[in-house]
N, C-alpha and C positions, 0 to 999 in steps of 0.2 A: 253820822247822825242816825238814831234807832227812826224805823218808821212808825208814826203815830197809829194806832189803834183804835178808830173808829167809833164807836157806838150805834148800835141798832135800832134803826126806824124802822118806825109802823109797816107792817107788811112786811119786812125781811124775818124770813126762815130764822126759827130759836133751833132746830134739832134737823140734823141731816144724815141718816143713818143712824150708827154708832155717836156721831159727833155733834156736843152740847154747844151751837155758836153763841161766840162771846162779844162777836167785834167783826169789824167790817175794814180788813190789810187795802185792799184799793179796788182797782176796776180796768177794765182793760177794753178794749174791739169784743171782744169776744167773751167776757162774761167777769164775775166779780169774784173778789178773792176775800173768802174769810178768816177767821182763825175761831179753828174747834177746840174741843177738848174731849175727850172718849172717858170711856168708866174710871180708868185706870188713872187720869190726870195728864196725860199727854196730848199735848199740843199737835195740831196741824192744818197746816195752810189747805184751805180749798178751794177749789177753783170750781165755783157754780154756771153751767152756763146760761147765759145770759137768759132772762125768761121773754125778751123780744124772740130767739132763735126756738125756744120749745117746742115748736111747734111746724120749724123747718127741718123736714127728712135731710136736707144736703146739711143744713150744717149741725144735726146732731150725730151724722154718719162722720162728718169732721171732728169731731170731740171725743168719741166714740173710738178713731183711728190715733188719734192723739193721746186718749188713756191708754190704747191697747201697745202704742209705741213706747212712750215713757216706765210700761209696767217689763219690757223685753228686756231694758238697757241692764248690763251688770252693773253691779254696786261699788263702783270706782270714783273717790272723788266726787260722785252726784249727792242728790238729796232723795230720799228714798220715798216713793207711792208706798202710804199704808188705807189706802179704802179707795174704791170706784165705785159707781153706780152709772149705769148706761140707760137701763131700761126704767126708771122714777119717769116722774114727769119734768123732775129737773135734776138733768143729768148731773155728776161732779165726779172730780177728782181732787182726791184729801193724798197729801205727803208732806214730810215733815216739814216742822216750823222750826226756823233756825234763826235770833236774834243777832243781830252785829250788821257789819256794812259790805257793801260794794267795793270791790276793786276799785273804780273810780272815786267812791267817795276817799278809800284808806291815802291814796296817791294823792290825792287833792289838798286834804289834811295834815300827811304827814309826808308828804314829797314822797321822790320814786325808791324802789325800793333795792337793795344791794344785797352783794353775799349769798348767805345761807338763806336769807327771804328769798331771793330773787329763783333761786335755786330751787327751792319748794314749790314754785309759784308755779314756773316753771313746768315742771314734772308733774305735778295733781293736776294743772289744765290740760296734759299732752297724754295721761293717763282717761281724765273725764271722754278726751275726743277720742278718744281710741276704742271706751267703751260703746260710745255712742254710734261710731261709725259700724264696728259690731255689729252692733244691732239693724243694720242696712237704713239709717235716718241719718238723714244733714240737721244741723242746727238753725244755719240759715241765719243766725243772728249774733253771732260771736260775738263778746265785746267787755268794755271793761264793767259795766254794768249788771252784766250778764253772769259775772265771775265774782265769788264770794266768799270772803276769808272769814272761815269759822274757826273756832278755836282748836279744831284737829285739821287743820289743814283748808286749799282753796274748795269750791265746788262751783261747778258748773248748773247753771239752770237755765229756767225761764223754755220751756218746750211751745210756744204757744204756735210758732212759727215753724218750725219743724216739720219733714216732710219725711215722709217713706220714700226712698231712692226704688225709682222701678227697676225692670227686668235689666235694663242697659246699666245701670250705675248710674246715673244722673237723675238731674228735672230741669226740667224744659221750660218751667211755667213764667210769671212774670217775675223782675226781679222784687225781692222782698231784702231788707236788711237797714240800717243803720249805715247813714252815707260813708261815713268818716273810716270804717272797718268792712265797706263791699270789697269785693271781690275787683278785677277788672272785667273776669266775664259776665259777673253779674250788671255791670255797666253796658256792655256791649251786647247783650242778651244771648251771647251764649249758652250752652249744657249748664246748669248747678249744680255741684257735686260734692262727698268730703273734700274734694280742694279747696273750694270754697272755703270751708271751716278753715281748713290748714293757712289762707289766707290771711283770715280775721286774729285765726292765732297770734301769729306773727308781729302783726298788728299791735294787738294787747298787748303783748309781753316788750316789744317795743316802748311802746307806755308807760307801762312798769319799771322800766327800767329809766326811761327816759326823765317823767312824768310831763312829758308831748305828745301831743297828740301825733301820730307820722304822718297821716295827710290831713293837715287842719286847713283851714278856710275860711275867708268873709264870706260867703257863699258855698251853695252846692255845685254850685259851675266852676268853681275852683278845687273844691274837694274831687268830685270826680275826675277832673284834669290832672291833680297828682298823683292821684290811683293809677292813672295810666300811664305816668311819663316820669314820675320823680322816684328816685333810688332812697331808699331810707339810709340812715348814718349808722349802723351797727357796730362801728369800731369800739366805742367805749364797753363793749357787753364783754364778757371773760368770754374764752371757749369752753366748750363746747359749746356754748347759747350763742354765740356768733357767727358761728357758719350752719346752725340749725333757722337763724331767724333769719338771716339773709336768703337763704334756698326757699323758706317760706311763705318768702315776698315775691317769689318769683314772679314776674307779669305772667308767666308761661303757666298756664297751670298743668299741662302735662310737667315741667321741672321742677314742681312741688314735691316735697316727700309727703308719703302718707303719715298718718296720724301715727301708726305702726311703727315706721322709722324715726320719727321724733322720738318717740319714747324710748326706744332700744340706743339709738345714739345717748341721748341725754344721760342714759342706764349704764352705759355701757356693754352693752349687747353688741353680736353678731346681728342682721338682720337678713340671715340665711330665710328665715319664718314670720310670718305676723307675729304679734304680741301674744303671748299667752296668758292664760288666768294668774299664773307664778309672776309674770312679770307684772301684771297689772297691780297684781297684791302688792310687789311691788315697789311700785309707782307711787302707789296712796301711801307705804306704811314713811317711804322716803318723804313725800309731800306733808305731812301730818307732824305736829310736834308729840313725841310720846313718851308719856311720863316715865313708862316701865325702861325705856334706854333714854335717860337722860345725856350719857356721856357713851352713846352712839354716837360715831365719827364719818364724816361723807371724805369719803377718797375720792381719786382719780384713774381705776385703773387704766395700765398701757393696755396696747392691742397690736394686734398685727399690722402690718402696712396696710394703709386702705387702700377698696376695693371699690371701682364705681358701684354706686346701688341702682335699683333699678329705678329709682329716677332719672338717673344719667348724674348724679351727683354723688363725691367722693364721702364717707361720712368722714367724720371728723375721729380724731385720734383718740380721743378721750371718754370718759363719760363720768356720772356720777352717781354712786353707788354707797350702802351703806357700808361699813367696816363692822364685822361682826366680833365679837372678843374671842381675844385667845390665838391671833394670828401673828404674833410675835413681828408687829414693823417695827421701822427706828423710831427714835422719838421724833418728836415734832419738831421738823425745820425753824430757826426765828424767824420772823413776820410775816409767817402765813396764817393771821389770826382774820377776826370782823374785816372786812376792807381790804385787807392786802389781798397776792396771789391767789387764786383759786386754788381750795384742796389739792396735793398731790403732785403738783408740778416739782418736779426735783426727788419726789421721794420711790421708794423701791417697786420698779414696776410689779402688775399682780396681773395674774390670769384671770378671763372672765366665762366663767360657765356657760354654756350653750345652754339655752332653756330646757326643760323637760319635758312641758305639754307638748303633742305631736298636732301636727291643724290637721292630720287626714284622720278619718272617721275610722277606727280599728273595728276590725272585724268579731274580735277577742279582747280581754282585759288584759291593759296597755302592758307592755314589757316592765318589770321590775329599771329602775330609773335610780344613781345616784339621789341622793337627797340632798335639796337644796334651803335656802330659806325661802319662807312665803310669806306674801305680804297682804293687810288688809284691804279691806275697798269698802263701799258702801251704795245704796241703792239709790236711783235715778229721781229727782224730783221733773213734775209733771206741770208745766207753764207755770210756774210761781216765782214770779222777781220779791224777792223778800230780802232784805239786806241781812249781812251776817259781821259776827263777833271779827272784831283781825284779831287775827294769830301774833303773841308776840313770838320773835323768832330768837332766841341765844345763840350768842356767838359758838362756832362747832370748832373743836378740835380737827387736825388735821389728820395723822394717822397713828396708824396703831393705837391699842387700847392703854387708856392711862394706867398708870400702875398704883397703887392703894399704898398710901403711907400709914405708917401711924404716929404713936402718939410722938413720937422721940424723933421722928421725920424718915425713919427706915422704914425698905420696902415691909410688905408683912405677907404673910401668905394667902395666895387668893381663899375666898372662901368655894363653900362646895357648889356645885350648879345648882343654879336654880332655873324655872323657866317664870317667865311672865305670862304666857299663854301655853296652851295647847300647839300653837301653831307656833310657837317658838321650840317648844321641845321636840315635836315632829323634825322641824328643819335642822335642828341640832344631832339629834340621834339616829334619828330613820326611823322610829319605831313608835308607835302606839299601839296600845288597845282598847277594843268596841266591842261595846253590847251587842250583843243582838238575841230575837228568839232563835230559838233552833229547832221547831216543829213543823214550820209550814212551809209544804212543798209549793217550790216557784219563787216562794219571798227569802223565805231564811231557815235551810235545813242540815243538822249536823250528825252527817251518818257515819261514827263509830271515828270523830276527829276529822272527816273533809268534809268542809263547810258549803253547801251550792245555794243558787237562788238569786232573786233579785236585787234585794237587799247584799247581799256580800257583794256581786259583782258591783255595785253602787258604792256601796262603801269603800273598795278598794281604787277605784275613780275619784275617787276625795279623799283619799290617803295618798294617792300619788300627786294629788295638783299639791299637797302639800307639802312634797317632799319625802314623802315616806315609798318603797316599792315595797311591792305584794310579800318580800317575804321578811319585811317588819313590823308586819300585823299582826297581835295577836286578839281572836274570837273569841269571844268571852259570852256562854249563855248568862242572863241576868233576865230577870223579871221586874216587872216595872215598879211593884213595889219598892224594890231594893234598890233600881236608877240612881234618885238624887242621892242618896248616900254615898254611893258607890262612887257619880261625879267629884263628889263636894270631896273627899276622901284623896282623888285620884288614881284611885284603885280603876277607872276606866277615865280615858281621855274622852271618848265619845259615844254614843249612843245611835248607833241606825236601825229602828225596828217598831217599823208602823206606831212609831210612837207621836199619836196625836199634837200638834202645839195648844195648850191646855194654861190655863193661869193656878193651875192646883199646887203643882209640884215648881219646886226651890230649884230651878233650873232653868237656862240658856238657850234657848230655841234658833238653829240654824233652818232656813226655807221658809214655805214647804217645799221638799224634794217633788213632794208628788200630791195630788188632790184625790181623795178617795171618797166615795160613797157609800154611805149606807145601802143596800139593795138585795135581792133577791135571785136567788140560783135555781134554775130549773134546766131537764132537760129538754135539746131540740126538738121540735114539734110535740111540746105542752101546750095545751089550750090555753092554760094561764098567759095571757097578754099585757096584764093591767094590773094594780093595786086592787080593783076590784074583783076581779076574776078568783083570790085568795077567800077570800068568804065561805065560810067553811070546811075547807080545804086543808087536810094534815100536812103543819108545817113544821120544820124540826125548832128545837128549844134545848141548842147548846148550854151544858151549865156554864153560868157565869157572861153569858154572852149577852150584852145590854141593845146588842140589835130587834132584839124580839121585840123590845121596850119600847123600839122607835115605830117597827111595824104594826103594833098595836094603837100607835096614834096614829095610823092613817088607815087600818082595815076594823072592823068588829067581828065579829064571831070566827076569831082566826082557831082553830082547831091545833094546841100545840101537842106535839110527843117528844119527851122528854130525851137527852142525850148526853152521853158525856162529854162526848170531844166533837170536834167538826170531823174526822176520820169517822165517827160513829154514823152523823150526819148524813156525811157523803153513804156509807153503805146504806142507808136506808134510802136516801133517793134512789139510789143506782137501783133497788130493790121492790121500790115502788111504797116503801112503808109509809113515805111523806113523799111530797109534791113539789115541795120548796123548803129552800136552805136558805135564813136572812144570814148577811152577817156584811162585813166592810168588802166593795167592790172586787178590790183587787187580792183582797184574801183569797173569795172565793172564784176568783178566775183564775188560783194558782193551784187551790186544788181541784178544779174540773180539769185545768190544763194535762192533768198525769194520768185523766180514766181514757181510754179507749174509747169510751160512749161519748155523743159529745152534747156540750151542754152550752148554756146561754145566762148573761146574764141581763135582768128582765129591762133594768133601765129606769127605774124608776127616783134615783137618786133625794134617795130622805133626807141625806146630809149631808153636810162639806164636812171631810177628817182631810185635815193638812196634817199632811206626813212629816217630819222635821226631823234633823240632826240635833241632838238635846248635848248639850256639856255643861260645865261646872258654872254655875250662876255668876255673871257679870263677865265672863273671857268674850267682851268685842268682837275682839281681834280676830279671835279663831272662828268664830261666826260672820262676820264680815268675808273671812277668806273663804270660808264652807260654802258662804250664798255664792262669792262667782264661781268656786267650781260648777255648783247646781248651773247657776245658768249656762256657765259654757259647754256642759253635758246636752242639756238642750240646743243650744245653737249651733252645735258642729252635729246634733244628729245622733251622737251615740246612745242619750237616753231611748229614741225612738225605739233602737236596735236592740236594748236592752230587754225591754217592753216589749217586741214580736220575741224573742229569744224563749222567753217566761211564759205569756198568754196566748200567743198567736193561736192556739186551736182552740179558743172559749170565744162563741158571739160575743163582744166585748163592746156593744156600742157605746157606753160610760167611758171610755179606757182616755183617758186624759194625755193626748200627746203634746198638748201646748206647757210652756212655763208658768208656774201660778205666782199669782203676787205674790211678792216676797213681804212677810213679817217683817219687823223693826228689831233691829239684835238690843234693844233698850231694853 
């Protein structure tokens, strides 16, 4: 059942930000949820808090830590933050608005689910907790309610409860959750930790599979009682979901597997490493029904003997993975269709690739890496129970890729490759190529064919999550005019090079990679302190550079001299001819970073420029997987390292080390 949509009374907010409110989705403990609409026509759930709380430091520092949490998570399987606002007078968080139903509702309606559903289900949930856990946050609130089948697959939501796990890995605090799906140490008031989640998981997908509740009850005193004492029935589940959900349920939550090892079992993965962005990709592209591989096929590959994991639990033999074309299996066994055996049982064992991503923080850009396929994901929604679309799920063939008949019923000859995305041909070939400038020292410079800077080294960190290593890139200078043609064309796969996300230009926006500012370059121990201290003061006036444009609405009597290039620039500070250099932050900390003298940048921050991965207008897919590399760049540290590598000798107070909200790949 869709959820009904409200109407606005007297005194409820028409306009919250960017967002024209239309209607009023529900209400919650902690504040009401509307549905917006922005310039553009797109929809999104916001989550206002409460105007009784406006006014409490504690809990708008709680709403506050709850945006900043939801906005970390990668975009796996969740519902993605597109606007926050902290400091209004009424705070919110807007992410997207997703129509259709609840896990529970879909179960309820149409009984439990089998197969290839069950299978999807599955994997996009053990994908969702894996980003989430990621992000060092419990959910706290697992459940079938919580879980929501859109029409590309399940997601995870509803943050409202959600907690930042401290310095130990746990929390301590009271229990919080849905009787039927706690924990047992949430009962016993134990540590709450991702096991927790990994509990509730187990839980759910029991459900699903069931459509029974596994600890039901005329009571909470019964419910809790079989949280702690009753074994759930997992025999009817196929493997690998049978010995992943039973280890799940473990009372013990030290003999839970992590979020981590679900996924990679279900994957078929080693679980020598956590999950990586590749595998997360994935996780989603498995979970998600997509139209561009319709007659993609989920195997079984074999595996080596198992190994205990570091749960203390054997993983299971199998997993489930896509089959990608052109690998020559048998045909398809009889009765392994809808209903019957699980994919792959009986058919030609296959090797499973060790991941690519490395979890330790490289000192250097990562070693050149096989290429593999990568898969999508999608970004985190922020406390919003909204119900979603169910996914119809087609029955999948079992292995090897069908063969094309034609008209007379003979085989015919394949046709020539094509890719459905970016990030399909990357995983195919090993090879793309990206735009970028090749002028500016620190970001993106190409001296006589070897390409340095920030931007390259960046670029090549998202060509490897995609399966591509460093020497199947090729650098291609391009100017921004020439961009979207050159996307739309394919004459470049992608674009990395301070190229703002902008609604002008016919193109795809991955991130932003990075948050840039408009701002000002002076040397160390300038007087100039302030926007105002510029006031008459010669400042340079790159041709072409629309910075001066922004400094001029915030100084008067700004004193420009003319310049060609920013190289011109810089020599006339250095020289004393001008006093300040406007232009975008991290431009200009890349080239004070290469002068000997040393310079500052003032801080002044005129404007948000989101840096972004630009590609060929409407490729998803390959932007869904671009944003988790970006975030996982950030959370293992390497962007950090990137960024001292480039700037470190420029006063850089502006210098943006956190993850910025990610854009909507819509």
């Amino acid at each position: 059942m869709m959820p009904e949509i409200a109407p606005l009374e007297a005194g409820e907010p028409r306009q919250l930000g960017p967002f024209r409110v239309v209607g009023r989705i529900g209400e919650g403990g902690q504040g009401i949820v509307y549905l917006g609409v922005d310039e553009s026509g797109e929809r999104a759930a916001i989550k206002l808090l409460h105007v009784k709380f406006s006014g409490d430091a504690i809990a708008r520092s709680r709403f506050a830590r709850e945006a900043r949490a939801a906005q970390r998570v990668a975009s796996f399987c969740t519902a993605g933050v597109v606007g926050v606002d902290l400091e209004g007078d009424t705070p919110y968080i807007a992410s997207e608005y997703i129509e259709g139903r609840s896990l529970q509702e879909a179960v309820q309606a149409d009984g439990p689910l089998r197969g290839t559903a069950l299978q999807r289900l599955a994997i996009g949930t053990a994908t969702a907790l894996t980003a989430i856990h990621h992000a060092a946050i419990v959910h706290r609130d697992f459940k079938p309610d919580n879980v929501l089948i859109a029409a590309d697959g399940p997601r995870v939501v509803d943050f409202g409860i959600a907690r930042i796990i401290d310095s130990t890995g746990t929390i301590t605090s009271r229990a919080i959750g849905t009787p039927a799906y706690m924990a047992p140490e949430q009962i016993s008031g134990a540590d709450v930790g991702p096991h927790t989640d990994v509990f509730a998981w187990g839980a759910t997908i029991a459900f699903a599979a069931t459509g029974e509740i596994a600890f039901a009850g005329n009571s909470i005193a019964v419910v809790l009682n079989r949280i702690l004492n009753h074994e759930v029935d997992v025999d009817a589940m196929p493997e690998p979901l049978r010995g992943v959900v039973r280890s799940a349920l473990s009372k013990s939550a030290a003999a839970r597997p992590s979020a981590d090892q679900i996924l990679l079992r279900l994957l078929g993965h080693p679980e020598s490493v956590d999950a990586s962005p590749a595998v997360l990709n994935e996780g989603a592209q498995v979970a998600g029904p997509d139209p561009d591989e319709a007659t993609s096929l989920i195997r079984m590959p074999a595996r080596p003997p198992a190994r205990p994991g570091p749960s203390g639990h054997p993983p299971p033999s199998t997993g489930f993975r896509i089959q990608p074309p052109g690998h020559g299996e048998p045909p398809t066994p009889p009765g392994y269709g809808e209903g019957g055996p699980l994919p792959g049982h009986g058919g030609r064992p296959a090797a499973v690739p060790p991941p690519i991503w490395q979890t330790t923080v490289p000192d250097r850009i990562s070693d050149p890496a096989p290429p593999r396929r990568s898969r999508r994901g999608r970004w985190i929604a922020a406390a919003v129970a909204v119900a979603l679309l169910a996914a119809g799920t087609a029955a999948v063939a079992v292995t090897g890729w069908p063969p094309h008949f034609g008209a007379a019923g003979l085989p015919t000859e394949p046709a020539p490759a094509t890719y459905a995305s970016v990030a399909d041909k990357a995983a195919k070939t090993g090879r793309l190529t990206i735009g970028m400038r090749d002028f500016l020292p620190g970001i993106a410079l190409n001296n006589g064919g070897r390409w340095s800077g920030f931007e390259v080294e960046l670029a090549t960190e998202i060509a490897h999550a995609l399966g591509v290593p460093a020497s199947g890139i090729t650098f291609r200078s391009t100017s921004k005019e020439e961009r979207p043609k050159l996307l739309a064309t394919g004459d470049l796969d992608l674009v990395v090079s301070t190229y703002s996300i902008n609604e002008g230009d016919d193109v795809t926006f991955a991130g932003p990679y990075y948050l840039a500012h408009v701002d000002v370059l002076v040397k160390d121990g300038s007087p100039i302190l302030s926007a105002a201290d510029l006031e008459g003061r010669p400042v340079c006036q790159p041709a072409g550079s629309g910075s001066v444009r922004v400094l001029q609405g915030r100084v008067n009597q700004l004193k420009l001299v003319p310049a060609t290039t920013y190289t011109d620039c810089m020599n006339k500070l250095l020289s004393g001819e001008v006093d300040a250099v406007p232009g975008d932050d991290l431009v200009l900390a890349g080239f004070g970073n290469r002068e000997s003298v040393g310079y500052k940048v003032l801080g002044l921050k005129l404007t948000d420029e989101r840096y972004a991965v630009a590609m060929k207008k409407g490729d998803g897919r390959t932007c869904k997987a671009v944003q988790g590399a970006i975030a996982d760049l950030y959370r293992s540290g390497v962007m950090r390292k990137l960024l001292d590598r480039h700037f470190s000798k420029v006063d850089f107070a502006t210098r943006e080390d956190d993850p910025p909200a990610m854009a909507s790949c819509g």
